[in-house]
C-alpha positions in Angstrom: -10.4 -15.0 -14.4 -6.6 -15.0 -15.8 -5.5 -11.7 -14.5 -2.4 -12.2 -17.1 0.7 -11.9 -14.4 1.7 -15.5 -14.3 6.1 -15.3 -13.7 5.6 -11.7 -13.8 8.0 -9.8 -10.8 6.4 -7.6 -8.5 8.2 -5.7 -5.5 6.1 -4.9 -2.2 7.6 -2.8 0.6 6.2 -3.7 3.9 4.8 -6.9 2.6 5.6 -9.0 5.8 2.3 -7.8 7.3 -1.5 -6.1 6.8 -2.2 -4.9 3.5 1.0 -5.6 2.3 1.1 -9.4 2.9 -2.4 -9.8 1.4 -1.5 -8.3 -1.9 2.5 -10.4 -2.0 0.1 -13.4 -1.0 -2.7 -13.1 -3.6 0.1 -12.2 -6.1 1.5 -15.5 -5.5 -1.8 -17.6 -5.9 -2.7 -15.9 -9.1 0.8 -16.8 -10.6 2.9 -14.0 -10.1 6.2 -13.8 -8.6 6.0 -11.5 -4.7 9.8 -10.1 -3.7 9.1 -8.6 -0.4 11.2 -6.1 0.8 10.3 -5.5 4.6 12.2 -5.4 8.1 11.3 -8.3 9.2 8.6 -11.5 8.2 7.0 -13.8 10.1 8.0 -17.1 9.4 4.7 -18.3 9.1 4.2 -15.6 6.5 7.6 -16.7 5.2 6.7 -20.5 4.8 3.0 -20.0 3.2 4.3 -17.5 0.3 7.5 -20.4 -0.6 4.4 -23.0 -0.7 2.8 -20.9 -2.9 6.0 -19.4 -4.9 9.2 -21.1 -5.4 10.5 -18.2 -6.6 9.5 -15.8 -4.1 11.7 -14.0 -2.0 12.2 -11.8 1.2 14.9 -9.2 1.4 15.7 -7.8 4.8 15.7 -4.0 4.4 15.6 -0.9 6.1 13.9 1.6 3.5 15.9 4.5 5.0 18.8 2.6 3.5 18.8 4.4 -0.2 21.6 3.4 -1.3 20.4 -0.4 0.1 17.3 -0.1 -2.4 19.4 0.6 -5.3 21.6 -2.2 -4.3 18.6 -4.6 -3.8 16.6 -3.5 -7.1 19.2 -4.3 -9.1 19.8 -7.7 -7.9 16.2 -8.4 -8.1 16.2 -7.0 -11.8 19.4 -9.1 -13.1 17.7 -12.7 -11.4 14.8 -12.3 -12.6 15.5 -10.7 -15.5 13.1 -7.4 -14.7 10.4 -5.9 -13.0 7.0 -5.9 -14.1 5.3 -3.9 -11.0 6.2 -2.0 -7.8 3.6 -2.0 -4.8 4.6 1.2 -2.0 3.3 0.2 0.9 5.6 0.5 4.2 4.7 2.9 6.3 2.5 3.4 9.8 0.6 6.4 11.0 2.9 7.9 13.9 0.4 10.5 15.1 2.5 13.2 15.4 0.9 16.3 15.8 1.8 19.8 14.1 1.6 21.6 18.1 4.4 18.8 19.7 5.9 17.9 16.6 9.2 19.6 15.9 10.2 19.8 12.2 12.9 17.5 13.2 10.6 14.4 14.0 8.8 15.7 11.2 11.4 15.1 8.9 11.9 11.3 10.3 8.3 11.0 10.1 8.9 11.5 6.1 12.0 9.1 5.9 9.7 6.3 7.6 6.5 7.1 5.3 7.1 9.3 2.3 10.8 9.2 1.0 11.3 5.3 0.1 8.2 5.6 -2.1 10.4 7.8 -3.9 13.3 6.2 -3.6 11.9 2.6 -4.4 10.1 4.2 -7.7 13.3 5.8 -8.8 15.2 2.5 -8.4 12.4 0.4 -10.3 11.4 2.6 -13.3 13.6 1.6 -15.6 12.7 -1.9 -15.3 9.2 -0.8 -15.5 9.3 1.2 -17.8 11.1 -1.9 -20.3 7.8 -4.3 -19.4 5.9 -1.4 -19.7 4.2 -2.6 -16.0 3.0 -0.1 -13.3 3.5 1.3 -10.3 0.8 0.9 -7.5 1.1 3.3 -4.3 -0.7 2.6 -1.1 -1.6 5.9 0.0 -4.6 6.4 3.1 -8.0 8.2 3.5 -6.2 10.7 5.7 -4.2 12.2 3.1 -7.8 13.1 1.1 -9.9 13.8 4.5 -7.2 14.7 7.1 -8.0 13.2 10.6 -7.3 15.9 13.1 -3.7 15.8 15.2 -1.4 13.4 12.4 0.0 16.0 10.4 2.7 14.4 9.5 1.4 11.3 8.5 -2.1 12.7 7.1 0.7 15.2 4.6 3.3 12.2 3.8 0.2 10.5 2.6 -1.2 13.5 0.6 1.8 13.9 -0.7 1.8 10.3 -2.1 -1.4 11.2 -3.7 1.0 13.8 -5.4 3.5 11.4 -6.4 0.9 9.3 -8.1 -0.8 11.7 -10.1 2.4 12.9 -11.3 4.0 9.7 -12.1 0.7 8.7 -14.0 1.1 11.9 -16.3 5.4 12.3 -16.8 5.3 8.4 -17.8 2.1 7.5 -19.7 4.2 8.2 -22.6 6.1 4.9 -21.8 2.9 2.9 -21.5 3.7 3.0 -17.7 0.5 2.8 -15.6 0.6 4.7 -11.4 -2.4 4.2 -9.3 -2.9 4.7 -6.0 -5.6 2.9 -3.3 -6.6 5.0 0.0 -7.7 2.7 2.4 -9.9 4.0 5.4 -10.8 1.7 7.9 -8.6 -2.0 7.5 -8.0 -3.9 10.7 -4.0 -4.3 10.6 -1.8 -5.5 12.8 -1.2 -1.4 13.4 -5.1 -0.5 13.8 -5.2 -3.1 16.2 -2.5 -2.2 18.4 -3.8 1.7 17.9 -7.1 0.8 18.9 -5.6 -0.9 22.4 -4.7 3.3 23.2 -9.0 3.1 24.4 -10.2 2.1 27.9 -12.4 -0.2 25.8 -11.0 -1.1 21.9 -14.0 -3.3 21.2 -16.3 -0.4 22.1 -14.4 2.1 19.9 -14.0 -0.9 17.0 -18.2 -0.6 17.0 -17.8 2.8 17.7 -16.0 3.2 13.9 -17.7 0.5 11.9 -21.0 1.8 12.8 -20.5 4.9 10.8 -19.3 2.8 7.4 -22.4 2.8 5.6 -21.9 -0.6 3.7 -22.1 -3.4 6.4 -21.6 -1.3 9.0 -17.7 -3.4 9.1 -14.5 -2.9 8.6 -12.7 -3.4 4.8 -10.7 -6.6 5.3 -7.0 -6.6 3.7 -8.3 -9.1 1.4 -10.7 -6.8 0.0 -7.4 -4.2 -0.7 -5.5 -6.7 -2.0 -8.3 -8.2 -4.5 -8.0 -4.2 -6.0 -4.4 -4.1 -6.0 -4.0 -7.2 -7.8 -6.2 -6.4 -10.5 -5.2 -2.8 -10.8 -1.6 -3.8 -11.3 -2.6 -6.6 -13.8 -2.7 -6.1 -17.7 -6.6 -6.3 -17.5 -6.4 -3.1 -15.8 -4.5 -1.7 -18.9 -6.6 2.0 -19.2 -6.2 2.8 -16.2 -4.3 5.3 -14.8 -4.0 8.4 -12.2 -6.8 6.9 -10.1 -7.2 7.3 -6.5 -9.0 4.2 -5.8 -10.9 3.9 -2.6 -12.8 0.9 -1.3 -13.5 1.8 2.1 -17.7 0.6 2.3 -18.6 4.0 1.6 -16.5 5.7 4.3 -14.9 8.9 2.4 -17.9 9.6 0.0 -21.0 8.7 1.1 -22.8 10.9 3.8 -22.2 9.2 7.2 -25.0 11.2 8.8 -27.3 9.0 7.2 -29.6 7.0 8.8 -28.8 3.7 7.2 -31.6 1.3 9.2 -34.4 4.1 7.8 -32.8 3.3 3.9 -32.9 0.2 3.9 
């Protein structure tokens, strides 16, 4: 299938790692052009997205750095003359909860998860807006569900959800297209080193999975990024506002089900 974004530019925060690097590395094979804005990259990760992209790039960026964004975005822009699409994706669940969690660490909890969305958004639209591209916003399952003792995290991420909806309605009149995807349970690089916090992480891993009614697994990041991609793409070209969620089942299906009996 031609998903239509050959030499088209798309910016992904975070996309050194995870979900991030899945959707900068399938851009790349399908033809599209992946600037990676991110702290650091693996040079592994580094070397297999120039074999797959000449053109790709990797810009060394603290997202804290506002006026550094602006700064970046425009440089981007004028090489490449524009900016089809704009993936948000840094970020990492901090577990910080509301009864040790001053609003002070709150407030850094936002700067590392909520305000760059913003920020990056800001700096991209109007080059989106002039390719008439999209925005795509990696938001999480917490910020729908909660999760019990991250409220910072579980709120930066509902309030994402926010941003999206938002976006989708103040610039559908410029042909502009914001989605969002929730994912629930993706092994990371992050969920593995959280799940390294149990006595046993294997056990816990089981533990989790069991209770995700389609395959009783995990979602792999391939399985995000083969949504992203075609969400962002022009064959997506309707849709809008959604809250995309592909997860097995996890947030909407009824978990108290006893899937061995229905099968």
């Amino acid at each position: 299938m031609d998903l239509k974004i050959k030499n088209k530019v798309c910016i992904i925060t975070g996309g050194a790692k995870g979900i991030g690097y899945a959707i900068a590395k399938l851009w790349a094979q399908e033809g599209g052009i992946p600037i990676v804005f991110s702290r650091s990259m693996p040079k592994e990760h580094d070397e297999e997205l120039k074999n797959l992209c000449k053109s790709y790039e990797f810009f060394e960026i603290d997202l804290k750095n506002y006026d550094q964004i602006e700064e970046l975005v425009k440089k981007v822009a004028a090489k490449y003359n524009g900016i089809y699409a704009l993936v948000n994706n840094a970020g990492a669940n901090d577990n910080l909860h509301i009864e040790n969690t001053s609003v002070q660490d709150l407030i850094k909890s936002y700067e590392n998860n909520l305000f760059h969305y913003y920020a990056m958004t800001k700096e991209c639209l109007p080059y989106i807006k002039k390719e008439q591209g999209n925005i795509l916003n990696i938001v999480s399952k917490t910020g729908i569900t909660g999760q019990g003792r991250t409220s910072a995290y579980a709120s930066a991420k509902a309030a994402q959800i926010g941003f999206t909806r938002e976006w989708a309605c103040a610039f559908a009149k410029d042909n502009v297209r914001v989605n969002a995807i929730a994912p629930a349970e993706v092994m990371t690089p992050l969920y593995e080193k959280w799940l390294q916090n149990f006595p046993n992480p294997e056990e816990q891993y089981k533990k989790i999975a069991k209770a995700i009614p389609l395959g009783h697994r995990f979602t792999t990041v391939e399985e995000i990024a083969n949504t992203a991609v075609f969400t962002l793409s022009p064959l997506a070209s309707h849709t809008t506002g959604q809250i995309l969620i592909p997860d097995g089942g996890y947030v909407h299906l009824d978990r108290a089900l006893n899937w061995d009996e229905c099968q």
